[in-house]
C-alpha positions in Angstrom: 115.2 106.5 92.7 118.0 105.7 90.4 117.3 103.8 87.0 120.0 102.7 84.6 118.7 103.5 81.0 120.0 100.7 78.3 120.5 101.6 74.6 116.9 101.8 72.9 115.5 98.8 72.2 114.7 100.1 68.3 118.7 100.5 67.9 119.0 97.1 67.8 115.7 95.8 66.0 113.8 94.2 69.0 110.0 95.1 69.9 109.2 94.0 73.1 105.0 93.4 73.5 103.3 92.8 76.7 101.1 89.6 76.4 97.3 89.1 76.6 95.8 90.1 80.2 99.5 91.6 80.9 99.1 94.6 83.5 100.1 98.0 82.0 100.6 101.7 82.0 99.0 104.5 80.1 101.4 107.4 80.3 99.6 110.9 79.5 101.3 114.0 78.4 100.5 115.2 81.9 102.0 112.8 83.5 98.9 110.9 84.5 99.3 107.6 84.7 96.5 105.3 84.1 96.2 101.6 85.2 95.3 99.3 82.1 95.3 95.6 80.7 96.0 94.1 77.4 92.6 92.8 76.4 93.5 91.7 73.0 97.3 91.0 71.2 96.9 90.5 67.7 100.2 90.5 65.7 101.8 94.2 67.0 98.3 95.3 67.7 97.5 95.9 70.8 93.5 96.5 72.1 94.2 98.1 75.8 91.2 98.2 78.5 91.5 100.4 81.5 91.2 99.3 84.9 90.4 102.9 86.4 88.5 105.6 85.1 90.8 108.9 83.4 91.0 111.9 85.2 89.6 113.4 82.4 88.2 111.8 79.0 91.0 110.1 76.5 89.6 111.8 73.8 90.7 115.3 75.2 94.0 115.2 74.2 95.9 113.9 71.4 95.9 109.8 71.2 99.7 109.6 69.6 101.0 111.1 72.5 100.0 108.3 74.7 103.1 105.9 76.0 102.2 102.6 76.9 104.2 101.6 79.7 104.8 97.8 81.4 107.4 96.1 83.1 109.1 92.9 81.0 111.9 90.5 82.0 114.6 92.8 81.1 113.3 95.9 82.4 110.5 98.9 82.2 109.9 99.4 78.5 108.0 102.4 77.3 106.3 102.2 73.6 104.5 104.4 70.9 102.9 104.3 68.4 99.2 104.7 66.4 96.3 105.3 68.7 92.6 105.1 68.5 89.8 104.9 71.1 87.6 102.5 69.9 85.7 102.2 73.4 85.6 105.1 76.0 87.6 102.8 77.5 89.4 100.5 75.5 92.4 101.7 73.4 94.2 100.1 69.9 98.1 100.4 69.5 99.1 100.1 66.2 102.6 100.8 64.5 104.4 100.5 68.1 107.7 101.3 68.3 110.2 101.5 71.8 111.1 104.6 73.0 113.3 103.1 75.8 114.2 100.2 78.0 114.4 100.9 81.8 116.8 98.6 83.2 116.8 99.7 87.6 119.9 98.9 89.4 120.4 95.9 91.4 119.7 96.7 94.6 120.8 94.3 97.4 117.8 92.6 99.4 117.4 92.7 103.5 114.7 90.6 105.5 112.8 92.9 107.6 109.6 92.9 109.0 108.4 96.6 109.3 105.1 98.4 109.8 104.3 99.7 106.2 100.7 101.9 105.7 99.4 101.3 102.0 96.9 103.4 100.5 94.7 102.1 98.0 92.2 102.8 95.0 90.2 106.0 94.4 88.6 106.1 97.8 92.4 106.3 99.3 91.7 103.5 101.6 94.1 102.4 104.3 95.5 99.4 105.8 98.0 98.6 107.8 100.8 95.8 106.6 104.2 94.9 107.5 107.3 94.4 105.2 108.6 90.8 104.6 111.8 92.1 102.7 112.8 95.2 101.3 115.4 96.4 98.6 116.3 99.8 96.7 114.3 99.2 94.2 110.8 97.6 95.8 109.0 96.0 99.4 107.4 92.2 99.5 104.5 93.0 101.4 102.6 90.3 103.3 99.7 91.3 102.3 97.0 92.6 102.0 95.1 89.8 98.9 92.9 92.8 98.0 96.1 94.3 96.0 95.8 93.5 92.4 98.9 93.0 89.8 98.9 96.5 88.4 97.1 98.5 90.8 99.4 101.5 91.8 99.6 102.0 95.9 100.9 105.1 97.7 102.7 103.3 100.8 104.8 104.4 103.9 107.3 102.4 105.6 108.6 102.9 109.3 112.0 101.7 109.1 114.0 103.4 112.5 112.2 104.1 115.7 111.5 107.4 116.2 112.3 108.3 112.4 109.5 109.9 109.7 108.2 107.0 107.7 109.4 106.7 104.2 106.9 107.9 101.6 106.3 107.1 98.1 104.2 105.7 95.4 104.9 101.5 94.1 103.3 99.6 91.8 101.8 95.9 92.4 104.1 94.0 90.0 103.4 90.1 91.1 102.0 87.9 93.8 104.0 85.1 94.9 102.4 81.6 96.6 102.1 82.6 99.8 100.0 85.4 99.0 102.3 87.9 99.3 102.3 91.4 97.4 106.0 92.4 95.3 105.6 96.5 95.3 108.3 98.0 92.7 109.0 101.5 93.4 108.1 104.4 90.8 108.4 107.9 92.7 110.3 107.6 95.8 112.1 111.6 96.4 115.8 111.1 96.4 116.3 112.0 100.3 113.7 109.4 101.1 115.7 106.7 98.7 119.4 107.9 100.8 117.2 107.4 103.8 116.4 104.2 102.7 119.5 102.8 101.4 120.9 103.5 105.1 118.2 101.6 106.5 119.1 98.6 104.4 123.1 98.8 104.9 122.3 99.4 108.7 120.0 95.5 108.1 123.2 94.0 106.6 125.6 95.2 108.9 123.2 94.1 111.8 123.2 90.2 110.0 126.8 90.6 110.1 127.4 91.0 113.5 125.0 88.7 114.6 126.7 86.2 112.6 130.1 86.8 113.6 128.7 86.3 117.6 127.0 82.9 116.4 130.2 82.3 114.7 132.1 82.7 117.8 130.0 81.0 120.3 130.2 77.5 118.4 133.9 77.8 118.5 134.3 78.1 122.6 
C-alpha cells in the first residue's frame, strides 16, 4: 500500500509517546513484529508488556535494535531508543527518539457489505464476517467482538463475483459503539491494493448512477 512519509518528527523537536494501556508494535530486525502494550509511562520511559509470545526469545538479539511501533492521531510513528528486558516479557524504553512519522494517504470511503474471512491468533482460527465499509487504507468489520485493539489479523475480502479475494494482513486499531472492528492495513501486495482501489471507484460510480436515476424520477 502507499504511505506518504512526513519530515521526521525529531527535525522539529516533537516526541510523540503512546499512553498507558496504548496498543503497540515491537519491530524486530527480522521483521517480526510483535503485539505489545504500554504497561507503565513514566516521564519518556516506557515499561512495554507483550501480548503474544516471540518467535524466539528477546534476549537473542540485540535490545537497541528494537523499534517500537504505534499508531497516534497524526500518523504511524516509529521510535528508538535504550532497551532492556527486565521481564521475559516485559520491555523498558529509555532515551526514545522518532525515527519517522507515517502519515497514509486519504483514501476515499465506500459502504459495502462484503464477505471478508479473518484469521486470527496463533491457532490461525477462522471466521467468517462481512465488510460494513471499506477504504484504501483499512475495512470496518462488523464483527467479530473476539478481535482485540492491537491484535494483528490476516483477512480476505471478496469484492467482485467471480474474482480471487483480496489478501492481506490489518491490524485492529479501534472498536466503535456498535461493536464493530476498524482494521488498518499493514501489507496488502501492490496488485491486490490496484485491485482494490477499482473495486472502490467501481462503489462510487455505482452511488452515482443510482443517484442520478432517483434524481430523475422525482422530477417526472
Amino acid at each position: 500500500m502507499k504511505l506518504k512519509r512526513s519530515p521526521k518528527a525529531q527535525d522539529r523537536g516533537e516526541l510523540v509517546l503512546p499512553e498507558r494501556s496504548d496498543p503497540v508494535t515491537i519491530v524486530r530486525p527480522s521483521g517480526e513484529r510483535i503485539q505489545a502494550r504500554v504497561a507503565e509511562r513514566d516521564g519518556e520511559r516506557l515499561r512495554v508488556a507483550l501480548m503474544f509470545r516471540a518467535e524466539r526469545p528477546l534476549s537473542d538479539g540485540p535490545l537497541d535494535e528494537l523499534v517500537l511501533e504505534f499508531t497516534s492521531t497524526r500518523g504511524r510513528v516509529r521510535l528508538r531508543g535504550t532497551v532492556t528486558l527486565d521481564e521475559p516479557e516485559l520491555l523498558c524504553f529509555r532515551e526514545l527518539r522518532s525515527l519517522e512519522l507515517i502519515q497514509e494517504r486519504e483514501y476515499v470511503r465506500v459502504q459495502s457489505t462484503r464477505p471478508v474471512l479473518v484469521v486470527t491468533g496463533s491457532s490461525q482460527g477462522t471466521v467468517q464476517t462481512y465488510s460494513v465499509d471499506i477504504s484504501g487504507g483499512g475495512i470496518l468489520l462488523a464483527g467479530p467482538s473476539t478481535l482485540k485493539v492491537g491484535e494483528q489479523v490476516q483477512f480476505r475480502l471478496a469484492t467482485a463475483k467471480g474474482s480471487p479475494p483480496i489478501p492481506g494482513v490489518g491490524t485492529v486499531v479501534r472498536t466503535d459503539t456498535q461493536g464493530r472492528r476498524a482494521i488498518c492495513f499493514d501489507e496488502i501486495a501492490e496488485g491486490h491494493h490496484r485491485r482494490l482501489v477499482r473495486f472502490i471507484f467501481d462503489c462510487q460510480r455505482a452511488e452515482r448512477r443510482r443517484g442520478l436515476g432517483e434524481g430523475s424520477g422525482r422530477g417526472r
